[in-house]
C-alpha positions in Angstrom: 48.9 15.2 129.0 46.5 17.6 127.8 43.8 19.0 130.1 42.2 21.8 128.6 38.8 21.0 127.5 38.5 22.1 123.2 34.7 22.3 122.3 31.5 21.5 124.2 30.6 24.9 124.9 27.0 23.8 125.4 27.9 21.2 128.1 30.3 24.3 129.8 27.4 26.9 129.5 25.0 24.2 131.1 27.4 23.2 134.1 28.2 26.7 135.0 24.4 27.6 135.3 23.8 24.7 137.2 26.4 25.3 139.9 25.6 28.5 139.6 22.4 27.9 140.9 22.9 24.7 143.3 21.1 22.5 140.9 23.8 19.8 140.7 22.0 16.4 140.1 23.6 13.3 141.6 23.9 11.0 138.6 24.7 12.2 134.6 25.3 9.8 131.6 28.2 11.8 129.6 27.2 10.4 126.2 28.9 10.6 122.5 31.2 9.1 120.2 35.0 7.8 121.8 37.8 10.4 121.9 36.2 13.6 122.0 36.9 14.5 125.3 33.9 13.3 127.7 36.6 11.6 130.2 38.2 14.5 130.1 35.1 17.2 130.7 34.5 15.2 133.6 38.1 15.0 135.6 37.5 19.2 134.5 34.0 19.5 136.0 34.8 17.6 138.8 37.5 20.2 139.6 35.6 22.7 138.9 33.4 21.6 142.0 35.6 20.3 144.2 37.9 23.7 143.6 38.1 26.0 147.1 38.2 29.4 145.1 34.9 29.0 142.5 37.3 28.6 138.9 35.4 26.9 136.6 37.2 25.0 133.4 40.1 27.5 133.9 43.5 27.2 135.9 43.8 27.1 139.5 46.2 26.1 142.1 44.4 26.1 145.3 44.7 22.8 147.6 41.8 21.1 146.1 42.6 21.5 142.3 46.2 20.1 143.1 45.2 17.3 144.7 42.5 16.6 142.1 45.1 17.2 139.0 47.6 14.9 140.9 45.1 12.3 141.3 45.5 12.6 145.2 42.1 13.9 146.0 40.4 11.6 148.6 36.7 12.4 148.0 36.9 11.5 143.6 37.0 8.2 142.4 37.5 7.4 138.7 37.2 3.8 137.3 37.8 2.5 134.0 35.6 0.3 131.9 37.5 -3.0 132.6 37.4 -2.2 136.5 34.0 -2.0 136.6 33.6 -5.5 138.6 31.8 -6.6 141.6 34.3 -6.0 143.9 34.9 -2.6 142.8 31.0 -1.7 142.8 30.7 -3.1 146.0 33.7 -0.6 147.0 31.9 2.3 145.0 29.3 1.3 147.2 30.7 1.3 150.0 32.3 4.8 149.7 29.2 6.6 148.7 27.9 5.4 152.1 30.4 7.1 153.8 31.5 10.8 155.1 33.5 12.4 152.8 37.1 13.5 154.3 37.4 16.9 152.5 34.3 18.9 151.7 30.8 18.7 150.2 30.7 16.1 147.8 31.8 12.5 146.7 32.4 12.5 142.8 32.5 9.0 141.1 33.6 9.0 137.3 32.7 5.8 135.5 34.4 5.2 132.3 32.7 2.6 129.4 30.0 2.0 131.7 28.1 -0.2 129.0 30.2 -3.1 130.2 27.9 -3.5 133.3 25.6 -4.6 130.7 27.4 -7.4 129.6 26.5 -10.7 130.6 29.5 -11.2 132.9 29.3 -7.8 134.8 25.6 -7.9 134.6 25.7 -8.9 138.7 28.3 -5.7 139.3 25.3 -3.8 137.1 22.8 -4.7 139.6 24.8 -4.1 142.5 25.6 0.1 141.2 21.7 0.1 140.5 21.1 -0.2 144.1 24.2 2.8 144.9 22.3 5.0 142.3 18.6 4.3 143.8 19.5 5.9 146.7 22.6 8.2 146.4 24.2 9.5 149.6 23.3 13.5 149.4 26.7 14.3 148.5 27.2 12.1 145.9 27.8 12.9 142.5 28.4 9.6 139.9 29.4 10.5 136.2 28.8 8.0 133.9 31.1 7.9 130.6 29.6 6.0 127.3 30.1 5.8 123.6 27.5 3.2 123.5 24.4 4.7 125.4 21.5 2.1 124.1 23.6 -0.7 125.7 23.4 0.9 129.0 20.6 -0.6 131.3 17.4 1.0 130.8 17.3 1.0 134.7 20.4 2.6 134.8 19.7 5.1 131.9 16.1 6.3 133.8 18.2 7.2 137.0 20.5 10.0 135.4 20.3 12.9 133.3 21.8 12.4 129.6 24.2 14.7 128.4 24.8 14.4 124.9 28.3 15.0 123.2 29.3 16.3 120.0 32.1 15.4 117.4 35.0 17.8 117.6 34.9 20.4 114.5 38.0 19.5 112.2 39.3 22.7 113.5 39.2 21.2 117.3 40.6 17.7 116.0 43.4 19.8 115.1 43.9 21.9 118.0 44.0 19.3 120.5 46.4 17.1 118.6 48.3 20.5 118.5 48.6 19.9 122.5 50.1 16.5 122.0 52.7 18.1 119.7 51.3 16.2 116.8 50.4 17.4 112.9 47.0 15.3 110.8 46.3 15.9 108.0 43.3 17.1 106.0 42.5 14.0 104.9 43.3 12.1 108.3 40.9 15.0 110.2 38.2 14.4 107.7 38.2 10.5 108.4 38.1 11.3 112.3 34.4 12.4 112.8 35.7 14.5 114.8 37.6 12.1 117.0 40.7 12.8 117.8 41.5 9.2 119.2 40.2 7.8 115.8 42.4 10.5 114.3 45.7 9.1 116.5 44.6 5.7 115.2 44.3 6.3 111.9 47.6 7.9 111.7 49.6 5.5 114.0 48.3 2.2 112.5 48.9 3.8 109.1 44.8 3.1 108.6 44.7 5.6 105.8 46.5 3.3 103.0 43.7 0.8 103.2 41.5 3.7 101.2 44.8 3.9 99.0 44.6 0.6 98.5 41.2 0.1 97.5 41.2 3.1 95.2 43.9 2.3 93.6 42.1 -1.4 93.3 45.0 -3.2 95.2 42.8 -5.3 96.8 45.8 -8.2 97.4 47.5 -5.6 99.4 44.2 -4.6 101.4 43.6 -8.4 102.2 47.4 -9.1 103.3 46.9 -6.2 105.6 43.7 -7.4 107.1 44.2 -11.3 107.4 47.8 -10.2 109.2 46.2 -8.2 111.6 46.5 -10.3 115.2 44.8 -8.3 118.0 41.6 -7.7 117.9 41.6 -4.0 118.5 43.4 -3.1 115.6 40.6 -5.1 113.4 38.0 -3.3 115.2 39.7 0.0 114.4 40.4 -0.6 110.9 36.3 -2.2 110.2 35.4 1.5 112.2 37.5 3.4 109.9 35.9 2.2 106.7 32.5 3.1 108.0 32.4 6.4 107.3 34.0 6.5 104.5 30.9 3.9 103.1 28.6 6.5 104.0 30.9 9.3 102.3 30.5 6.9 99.8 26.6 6.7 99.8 26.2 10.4 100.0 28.0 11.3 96.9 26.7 8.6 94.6 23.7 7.7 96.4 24.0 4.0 96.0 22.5 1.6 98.7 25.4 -0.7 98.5 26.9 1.5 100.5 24.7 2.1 103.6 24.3 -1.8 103.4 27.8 -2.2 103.6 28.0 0.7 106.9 25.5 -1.7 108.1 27.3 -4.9 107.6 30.2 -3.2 109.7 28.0 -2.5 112.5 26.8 -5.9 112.7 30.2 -7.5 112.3 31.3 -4.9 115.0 29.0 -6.5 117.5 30.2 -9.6 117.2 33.1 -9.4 117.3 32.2 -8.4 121.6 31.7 -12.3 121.8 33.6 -15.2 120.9 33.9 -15.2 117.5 36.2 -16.9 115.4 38.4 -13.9 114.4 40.2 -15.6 111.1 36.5 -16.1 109.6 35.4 -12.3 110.9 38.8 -10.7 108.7 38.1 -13.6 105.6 34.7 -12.2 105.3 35.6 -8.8 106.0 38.1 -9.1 103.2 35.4 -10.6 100.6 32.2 -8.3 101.7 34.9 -5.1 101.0 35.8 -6.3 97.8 32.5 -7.3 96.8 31.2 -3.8 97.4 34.4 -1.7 96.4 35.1 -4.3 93.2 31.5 -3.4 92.2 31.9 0.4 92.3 34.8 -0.1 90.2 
């Protein structure tokens, strides 16, 4: 797995004169697209801190950083989106009320932390609002989002926001160097400078539905879209086209086309509740075609 950090220079030159000068806050929101490394700036920065000799973002093998690269560190807690549940806030909780076991601080990093806003976690949401209203001194809770507006205001107006950028295409590249992996131009310039979106466009083969529709093969595009059965690979194929409707926009100027980015949004958002997934693909099939038939 890779753990070098490629970009965010900004967000490096910002932590280091912080802990430079023993400014650390006790709650961030690490906001910015999916798949452009915020997960991974934290599990780094949280090294960084925790580390015995002072390296910052660079290699180190003291105690500390092994235990934190290992994932053996007692005092750092990571969660991911779908274990953010009552029981584990209560845990969370629970921790940050306590000493910590190796040295100054308590780091808790909190991946997809929008889902405490959802209706069903919105108890568990609550509950961390409490942990964050009156953090333990040596706390330190990193929140990771790609959806910062869903957040609860309450929760947003107790952290600092720290925005993230898109990777350059140069970076997309580089860090799928790491994995031992080659995209392509045109698969790097559909990323927006994600390199998860990159993976997933090349892995679920993503880029032929542009073929397709180019090439006005719209049977082919609609036997790939109605056969799709998990959910996750509709969302990522309706997220792929979305950029490329604003490509779209921006070289012909037509308003079709930002109605149509809209259109995915909204269809995007439903498709967090229960909706009936074989009506969402029919009428995903027939907007696309509507809007790509006409340009053609």
């Amino acid at each position: 797995m890779c753990s070098k950090v490629v970009g965010h220079k900004k967000q490096k030159d910002f932590f280091k004169k912080i802990l430079t000068s023993g400014r650390l806050s006790h709650s961030y929101i690490f906001s910015g697209i999916s798949g452009i490394g915020k997960k991974l700036f934290a599990r780094e920065l949280a090294r960084s801190i925790l580390c015995s000799k002072g390296s910052f973002f660079s290699e180190c093998d003291c105690q500390n950083c092994m235990h934190v690269k290992s994932g053996t560190y007692a005092d750092l807690y990571e969660y991911e989106g779908k274990e953010l549940k009552i029981e584990n806030i209560r845990a969370i909780s629970e921790s940050a009320g306590m000493t910590g076991l190796f040295g100054r601080w308590k780091i808790f990093i909190l991946d997809a932390v929008e889902r405490l806003s959802n209706g069903a976690n919105i108890v568990a949401g609550n509950a961390f609002l409490k942990t964050l209203e009156e953090p333990g001194e040596d706390c330190l809770f990193i929140l990771i989002t790609s959806k910062y507006d869903t957040i609860l205001p309450t929760i947003r107006s107790r952290c600092s926001v720290i925005n993230f950028s898109p990777l350059s295409d140069n970076e997309v590249k580089e860090v799928a160097g790491f994995y031992n992996r080659s995209i392509s131009d045109e698969i790097v310039n559909l990323s927006a400078g994600s390199i998860e979106r990159a993976f997933l466009i090349d892995d679920l083969k993503l880029f032929n539905i542009l073929e397709d529709i180019n090439n006005k093969d719209f049977k082919k595009f609609a036997w790939y879209i109605l056969n799709i059965d998990d959910i996750l690979v509709f969302k990522a194929a309706i997220e792929f086209l979305y950029p490329y409707a604003l490509q779209e926009y921006k070289s012909s100027g037509k308003g079709i086309y930002i109605r149509y980015g809209e259109y995915i949004l909204e269809i995007l958002r439903s498709l967090n509740y229960n909706v009936n997934m074989d009506l969402a693909k029919h009428d995903f099939v027939s907007k696309t075609i509507e809007v790509f038939g006409e340009r053609i």
